[in-house]
C-alpha positions as CSV (number, residue, x, y, z in Angstrom):
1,X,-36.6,33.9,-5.9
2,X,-37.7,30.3,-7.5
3,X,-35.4,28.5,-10.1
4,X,-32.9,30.3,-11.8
5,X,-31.5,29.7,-15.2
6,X,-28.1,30.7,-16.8
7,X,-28.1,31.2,-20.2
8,X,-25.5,29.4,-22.7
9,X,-22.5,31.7,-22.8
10,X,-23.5,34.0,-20.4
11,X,-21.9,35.5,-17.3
12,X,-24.6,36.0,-14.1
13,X,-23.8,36.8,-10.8
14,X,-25.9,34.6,-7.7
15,X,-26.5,34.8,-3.9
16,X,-29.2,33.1,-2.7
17,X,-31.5,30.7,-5.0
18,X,-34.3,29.3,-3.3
19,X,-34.7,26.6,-5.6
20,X,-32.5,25.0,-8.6
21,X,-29.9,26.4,-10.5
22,X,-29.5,25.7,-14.0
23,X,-26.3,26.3,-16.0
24,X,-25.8,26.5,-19.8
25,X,-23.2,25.4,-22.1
26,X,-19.9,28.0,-21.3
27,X,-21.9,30.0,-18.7
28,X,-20.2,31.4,-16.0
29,X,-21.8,31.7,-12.2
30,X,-20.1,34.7,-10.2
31,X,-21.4,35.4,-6.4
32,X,-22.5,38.8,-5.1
33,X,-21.1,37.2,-1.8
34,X,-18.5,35.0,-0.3
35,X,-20.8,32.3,-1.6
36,X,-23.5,30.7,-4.7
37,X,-26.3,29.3,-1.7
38,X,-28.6,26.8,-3.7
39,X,-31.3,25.4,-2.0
40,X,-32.0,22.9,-4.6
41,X,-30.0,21.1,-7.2
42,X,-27.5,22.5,-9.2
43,X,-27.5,21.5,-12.9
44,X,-25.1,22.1,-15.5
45,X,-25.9,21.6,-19.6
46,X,-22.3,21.1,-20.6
47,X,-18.9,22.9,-19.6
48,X,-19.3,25.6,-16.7
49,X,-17.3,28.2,-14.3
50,X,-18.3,29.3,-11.0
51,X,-16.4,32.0,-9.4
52,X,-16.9,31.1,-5.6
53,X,-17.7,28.4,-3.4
54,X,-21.0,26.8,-4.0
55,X,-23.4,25.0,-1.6
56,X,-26.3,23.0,-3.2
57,X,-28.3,19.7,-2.3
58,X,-27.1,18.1,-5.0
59,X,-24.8,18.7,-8.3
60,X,-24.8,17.5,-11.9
61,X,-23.2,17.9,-14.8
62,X,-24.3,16.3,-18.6
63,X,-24.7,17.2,-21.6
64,X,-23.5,17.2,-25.1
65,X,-19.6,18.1,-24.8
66,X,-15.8,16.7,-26.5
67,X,-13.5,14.8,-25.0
68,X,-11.9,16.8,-21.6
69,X,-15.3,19.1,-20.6
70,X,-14.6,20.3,-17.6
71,X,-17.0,22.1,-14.7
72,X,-14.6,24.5,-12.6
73,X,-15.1,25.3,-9.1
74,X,-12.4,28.0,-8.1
75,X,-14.0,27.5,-3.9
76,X,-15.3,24.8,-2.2
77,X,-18.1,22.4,-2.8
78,X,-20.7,21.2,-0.6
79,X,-23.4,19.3,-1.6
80,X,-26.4,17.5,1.2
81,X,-26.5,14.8,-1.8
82,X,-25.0,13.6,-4.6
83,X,-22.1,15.3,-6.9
84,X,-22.4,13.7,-10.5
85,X,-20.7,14.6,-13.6
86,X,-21.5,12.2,-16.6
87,X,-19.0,12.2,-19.1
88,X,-17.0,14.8,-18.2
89,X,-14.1,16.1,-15.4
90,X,-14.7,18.0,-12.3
91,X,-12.1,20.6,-10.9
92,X,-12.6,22.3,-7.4
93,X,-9.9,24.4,-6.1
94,X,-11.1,24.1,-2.0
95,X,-12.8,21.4,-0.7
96,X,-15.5,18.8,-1.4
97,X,-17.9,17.3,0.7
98,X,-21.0,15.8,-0.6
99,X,-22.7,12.0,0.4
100,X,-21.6,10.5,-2.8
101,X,-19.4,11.9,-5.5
102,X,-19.5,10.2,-9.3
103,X,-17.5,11.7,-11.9
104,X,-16.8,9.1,-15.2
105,X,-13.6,10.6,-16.3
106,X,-11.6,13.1,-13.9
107,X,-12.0,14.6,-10.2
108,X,-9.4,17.0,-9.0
109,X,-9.8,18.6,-5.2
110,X,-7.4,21.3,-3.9
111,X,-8.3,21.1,-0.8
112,X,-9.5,18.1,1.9
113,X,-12.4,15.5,0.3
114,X,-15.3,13.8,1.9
115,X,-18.4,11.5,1.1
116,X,-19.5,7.6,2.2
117,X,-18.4,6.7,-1.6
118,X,-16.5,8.2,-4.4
119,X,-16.7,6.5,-7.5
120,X,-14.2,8.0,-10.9
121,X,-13.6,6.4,-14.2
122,X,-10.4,8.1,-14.3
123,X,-7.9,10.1,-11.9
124,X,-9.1,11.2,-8.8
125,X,-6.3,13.6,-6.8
126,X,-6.9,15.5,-3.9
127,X,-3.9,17.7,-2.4
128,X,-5.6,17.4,1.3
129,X,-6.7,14.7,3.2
130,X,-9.5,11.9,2.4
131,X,-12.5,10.8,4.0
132,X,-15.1,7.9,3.0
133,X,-16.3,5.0,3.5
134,X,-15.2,3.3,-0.4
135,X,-13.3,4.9,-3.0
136,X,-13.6,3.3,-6.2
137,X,-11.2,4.5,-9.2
138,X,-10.4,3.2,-12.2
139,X,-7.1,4.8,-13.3
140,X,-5.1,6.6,-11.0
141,X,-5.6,7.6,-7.3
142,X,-3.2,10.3,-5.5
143,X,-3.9,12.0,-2.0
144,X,-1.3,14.4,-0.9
145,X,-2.3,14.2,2.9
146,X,-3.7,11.0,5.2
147,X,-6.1,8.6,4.0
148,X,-9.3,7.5,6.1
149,X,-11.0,5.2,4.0
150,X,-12.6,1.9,4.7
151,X,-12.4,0.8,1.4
152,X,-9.8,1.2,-1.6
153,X,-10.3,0.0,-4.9
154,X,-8.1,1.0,-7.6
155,X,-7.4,-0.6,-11.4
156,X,-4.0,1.2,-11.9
157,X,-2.0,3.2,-9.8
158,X,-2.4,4.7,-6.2
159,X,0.0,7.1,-4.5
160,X,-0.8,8.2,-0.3
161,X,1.7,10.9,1.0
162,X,0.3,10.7,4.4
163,X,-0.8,8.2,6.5
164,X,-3.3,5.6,5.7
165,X,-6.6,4.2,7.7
166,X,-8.4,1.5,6.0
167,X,-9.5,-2.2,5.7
168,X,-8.5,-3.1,2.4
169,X,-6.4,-1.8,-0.5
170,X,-7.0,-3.6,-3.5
171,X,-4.6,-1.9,-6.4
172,X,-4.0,-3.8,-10.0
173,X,-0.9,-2.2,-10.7
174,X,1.7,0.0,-8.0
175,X,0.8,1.7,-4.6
176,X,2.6,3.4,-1.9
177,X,1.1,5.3,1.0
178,X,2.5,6.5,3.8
179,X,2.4,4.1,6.2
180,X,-0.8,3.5,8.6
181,X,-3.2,0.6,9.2
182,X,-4.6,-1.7,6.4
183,X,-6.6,-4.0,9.1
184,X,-7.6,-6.5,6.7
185,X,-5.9,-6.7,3.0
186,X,-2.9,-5.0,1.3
187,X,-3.7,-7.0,-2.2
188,X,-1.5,-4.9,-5.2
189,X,-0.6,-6.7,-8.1
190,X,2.7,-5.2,-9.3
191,X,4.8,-3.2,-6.6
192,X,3.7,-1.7,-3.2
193,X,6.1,0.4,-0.6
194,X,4.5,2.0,2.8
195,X,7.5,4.3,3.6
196,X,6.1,4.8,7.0
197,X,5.9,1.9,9.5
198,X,2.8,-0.2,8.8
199,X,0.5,-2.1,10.6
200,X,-1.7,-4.7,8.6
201,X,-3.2,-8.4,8.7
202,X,-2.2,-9.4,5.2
203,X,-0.3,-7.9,2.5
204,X,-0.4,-9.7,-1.2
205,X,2.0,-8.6,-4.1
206,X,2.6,-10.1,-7.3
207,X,5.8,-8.1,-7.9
208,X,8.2,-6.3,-5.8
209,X,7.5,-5.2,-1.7
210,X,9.2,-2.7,0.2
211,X,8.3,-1.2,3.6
212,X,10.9,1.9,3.9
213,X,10.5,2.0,8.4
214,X,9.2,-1.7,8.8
215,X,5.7,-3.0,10.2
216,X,3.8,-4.7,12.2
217,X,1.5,-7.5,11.1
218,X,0.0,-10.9,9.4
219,X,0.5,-12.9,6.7
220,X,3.2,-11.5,3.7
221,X,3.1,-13.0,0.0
222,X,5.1,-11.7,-2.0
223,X,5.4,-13.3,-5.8
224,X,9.5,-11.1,-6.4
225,X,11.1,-9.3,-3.9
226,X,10.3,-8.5,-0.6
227,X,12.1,-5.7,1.3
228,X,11.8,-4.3,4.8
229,X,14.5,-2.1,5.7
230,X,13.3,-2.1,9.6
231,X,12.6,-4.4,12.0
232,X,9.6,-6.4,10.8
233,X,7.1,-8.7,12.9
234,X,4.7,-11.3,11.0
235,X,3.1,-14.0,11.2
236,X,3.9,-15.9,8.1
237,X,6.6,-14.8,5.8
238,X,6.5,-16.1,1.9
239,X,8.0,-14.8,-0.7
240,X,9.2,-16.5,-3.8
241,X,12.2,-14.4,-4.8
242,X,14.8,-12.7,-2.5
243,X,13.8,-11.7,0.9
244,X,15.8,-9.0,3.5
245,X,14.7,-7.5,6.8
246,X,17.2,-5.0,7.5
247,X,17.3,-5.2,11.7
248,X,15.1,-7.8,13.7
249,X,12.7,-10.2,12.4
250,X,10.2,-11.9,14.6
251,X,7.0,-14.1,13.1
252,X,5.9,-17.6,13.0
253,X,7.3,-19.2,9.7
254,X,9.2,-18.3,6.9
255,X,9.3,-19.7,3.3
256,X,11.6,-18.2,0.5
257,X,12.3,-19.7,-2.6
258,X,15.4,-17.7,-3.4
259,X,17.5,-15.2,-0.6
260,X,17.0,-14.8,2.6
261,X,19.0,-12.1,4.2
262,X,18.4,-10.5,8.0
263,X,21.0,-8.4,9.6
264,X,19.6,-8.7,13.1
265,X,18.0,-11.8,14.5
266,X,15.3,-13.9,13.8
267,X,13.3,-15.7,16.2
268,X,10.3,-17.7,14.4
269,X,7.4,-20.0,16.4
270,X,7.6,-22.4,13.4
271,X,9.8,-23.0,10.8
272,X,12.6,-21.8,8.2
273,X,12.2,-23.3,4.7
274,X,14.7,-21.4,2.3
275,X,15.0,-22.6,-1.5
276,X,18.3,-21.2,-1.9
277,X,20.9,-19.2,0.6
278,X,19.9,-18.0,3.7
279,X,22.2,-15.6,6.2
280,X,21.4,-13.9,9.4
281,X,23.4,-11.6,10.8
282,X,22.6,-12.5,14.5
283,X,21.1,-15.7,16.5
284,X,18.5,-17.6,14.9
285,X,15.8,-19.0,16.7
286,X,13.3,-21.0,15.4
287,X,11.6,-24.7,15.5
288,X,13.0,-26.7,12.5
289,X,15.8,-25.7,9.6
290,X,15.5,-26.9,6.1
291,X,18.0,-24.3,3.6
292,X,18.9,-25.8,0.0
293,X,21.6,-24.2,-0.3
294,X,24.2,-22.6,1.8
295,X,23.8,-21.0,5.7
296,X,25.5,-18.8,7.6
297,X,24.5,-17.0,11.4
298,X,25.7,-16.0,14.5
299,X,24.2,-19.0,16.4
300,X,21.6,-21.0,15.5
301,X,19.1,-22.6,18.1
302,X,16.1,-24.9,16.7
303,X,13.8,-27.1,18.7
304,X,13.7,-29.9,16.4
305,X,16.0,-30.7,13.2
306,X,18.7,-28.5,11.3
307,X,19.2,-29.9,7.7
308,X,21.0,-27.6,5.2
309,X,22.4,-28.3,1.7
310,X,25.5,-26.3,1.1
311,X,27.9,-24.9,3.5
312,X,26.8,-24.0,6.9
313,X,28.5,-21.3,9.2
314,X,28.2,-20.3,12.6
315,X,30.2,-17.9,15.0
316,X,28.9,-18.9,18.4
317,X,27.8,-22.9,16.9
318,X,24.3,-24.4,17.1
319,X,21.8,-26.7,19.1
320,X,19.3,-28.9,18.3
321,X,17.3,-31.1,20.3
322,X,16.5,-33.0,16.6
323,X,18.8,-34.4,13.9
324,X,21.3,-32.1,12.5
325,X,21.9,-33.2,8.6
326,X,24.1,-31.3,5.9
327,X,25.5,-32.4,2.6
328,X,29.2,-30.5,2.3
329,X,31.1,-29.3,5.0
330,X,30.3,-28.0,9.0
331,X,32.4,-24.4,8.7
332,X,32.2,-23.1,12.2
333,X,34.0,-20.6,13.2
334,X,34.0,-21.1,17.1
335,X,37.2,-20.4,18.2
336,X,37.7,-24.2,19.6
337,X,36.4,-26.1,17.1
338,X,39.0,-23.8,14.8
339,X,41.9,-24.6,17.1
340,X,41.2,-28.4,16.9
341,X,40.5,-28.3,12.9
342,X,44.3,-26.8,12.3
343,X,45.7,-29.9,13.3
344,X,43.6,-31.9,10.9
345,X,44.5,-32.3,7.2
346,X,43.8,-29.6,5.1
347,X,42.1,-32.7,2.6
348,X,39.1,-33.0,4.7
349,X,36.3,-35.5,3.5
350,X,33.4,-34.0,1.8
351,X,30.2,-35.3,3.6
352,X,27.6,-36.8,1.7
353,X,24.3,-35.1,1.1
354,X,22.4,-34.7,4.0
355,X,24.8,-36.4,6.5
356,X,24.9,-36.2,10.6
357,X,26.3,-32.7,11.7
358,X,29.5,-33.8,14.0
C-alpha cells in the first residue's frame, strides 16, 4: 500500500501505511489494530480524530480552520521527527514522544512527554512526567509529575507537581515546582515557591519567594518577601523587603532592607547588613553587624564590629573582637548584668547614636 488519503468528513479505518497519510477537514482515522503504523508523514488539512495510538516519522497539522481547531489523539503519539500543528491545538490522551514538538496555540498530553525541544504559543500541560532538552512556552506551563528539562522558558505562568531537574528556569510571571535542582538560574519575575527542598546556584524574584522544606544553594535576590520555612544554606542572601528562615540559616552574607527574622541560628562567613529590625532566635555568628534599627538574639558573636541603631537584646550577651557602637540603650538580659542594673536608677541616660557598647 503507497500513500493514503482520507477524505474531508469521512471516517476510514488504517493499519499499516507504507507511505504518508493524509487527513481531511473533520475526518476521522480508526485502526483495524491496536495501532495507525505510518511509515511516512502524517498530514492533516484542518481538524482531525484518530481513534488509536499513531506512529509516524513525522506529524502536521494546517489548514484553513477558526479559532480552537483541534487534532485529537485518544492513544499515544510517536513520531522519529517532528510534531507540528500551525495554528491550531493538539490533544493526546497517552503519551508523546517525537524529536521536536511545535504547536502555536495549545498542547495537552495525558500521559508522560518527550523531545530535545518543545516549542507552544500557548498552554502546554502534561499530566505525566517531562523530558527535553528546552521547553519554550509562551503562556502557561503545567506538569503533573517530575520535570527533566535543561532548559525552561516560560512568558506567564508555570506550575511542577513533582520534582524538577534543570539548569535554568526563566518564568515572567509565578512558578512553583516541586522542589529539585535548578543548577544554574531560578529567574521568575513575580512569585516563585519550590514546596520540596531545593537545591540551586541562584534564584532571582521580583516579587514574593517561598521555599515550603528549605534549600540548599547560591546566591538569593529577592525584590518583596523572601520566605523559607526550613533550614536554608546560601551563599549571599538579599532581599529588599522582609526576610524569615524558619530553623537554621547558614551562608556567607546577608542584606535586608526591611525584617529579618530566623528562629534558629545564623552563622554567616561575612556580614549582616539589616535596613530595619533584625531578630534571631538563637546565637549569631557572623563577621561584622550593621542593623538600623532594633536587635534582638540569643548571643551574638562577630569577628569584627557590632553597630546597631535601636535597641539591642541579648540572653547569653555578645563578643566582638571590633568596636561595639549603638545609639539607644544595651538591653541584656544576662542574668548578672540584670542583677547589677536593679540597683541603678530607673532614669538611665539615653546613649547617643552610635556610642561605645559598655
Amino acid at each position: 500500500m503507497g500513500d493514503v488519503s482520507v477524505p474531508k468528513g469521512a471516517t476510514a479505518k488504517l493499519g499499516r501505511v507504507e507511505g504518508d497519510l493524509r487527513v481531511g477537514q473533520g475526518a476521522m482515522a480508526e485502526s483495524e489494530g491496536a495501532i495507525i503504523e505510518v511509515t511516512g508523514r502524517v498530514i492533516c488539512e484542518g481538524e482531525a480524530e484518530f481513534q488509536a495510538s499513531l506512529s509516524c516519522s513525522e506529524f502536521s497539522a494546517r489548514g484553513a480552520w477558526g479559532f480552537g481547531g483541534k487534532i485529537k489523539i485518544h492513544g499515544d503519539l510517536k513520531a522519529t521527527g517532528e510534531v507540528r500543528v500551525e495554528n491550531g491545538q493538539l490533544s493526546i490522551d497517552g503519551s508523546l514522544d517525537a524529536a521536536t514538538v511545535n504547536i502555536d496555540k495549545a498542547l495537552w498530553v495525558g500521559g508522560n512527554a518527550r523531545a530535545d525541544d518543545f516549542d507552544v504559543g500557548g498552554v502546554l500541560e502534561v499530566r505525566g512526567n517531562i523530558m527535553g532538552k528546552k521547553v519554550d512556552v509562551g503562556g502557561s506551563f503545567k506538569v503533573q509529575g517530575a520535570a527533566d528539562v535543561d532548559e525552561v522558558d516560560v512568558g506567564g505562568s508555570v506550575d511542577i507537581a513533582g520534582l524538577v531537574k534543570c539548569s535554568q528556569l526563566d518564568v515572567g510571571g509565578m512558578a512553583r515546582i516541586g522542589g529539585g535542582e535548578v543548577s544554574k538560574d531560578v529567574d521568575v519575575g513575580g512569585k516563585f515557591e519550590s514546596t520540596k527542598p531545593l537545591k540551586f546556584a541562584k534564584i532571582d524574584v521580583g516579587g514574593l519567594a517561598t521555599l515550603t522544606e528549605g534549600g540548599e544553594g547560591g546566591d538569593v535576590d529577592v525584590g518583596g518577601k523572601f520566605e523559607s520555612r526550613a533550614d536554608l544554606s546560601f551563599n549571599s542572601l538579599d532581599v529588599g523587603g522582609l526576610a524569615s528562615i524558619s530553623g537554621n540559616g547558614k551562608g556567607v552574607k546577608v542584606d535586608v532592607g526591611g525584617l529579618l527574622r530566623v528562629s534558629g541560628s545564623l552563622t554567616l562567613e561575612k556580614d549582616l547588613d539589616i535596613g530595619g529590625r533584625a531578630y534571631i532566635g538563637a546565637e549569631l555568628r557572623l563577621n561584622s553587624l550593621d542593623v538600623g534599627g532594633s536587635m534582638e538574639a540569643d548571643q551574638i558573636v562577630a569577628q569584627k564590629s557590632i553597630e546597631v541603631g535601636g535597641d539591642l537584646k541579648t540572653i547569653k550577651g555578645l563578643q566582638s573582637n571590633g568596636s561595639n557602637r549603638r545609639s539607644r540603650r544595651d538591653r541584656r538580659t544576662r542574668r548578672q548584668s540584670r542583677r547589677r542594673l536593679c540597683g541603678q536608677a530607673r532614669t538611665g541616660t539615653r546613649l547617643a547614636s552610635k556610642k561605645s557598647l559598655l
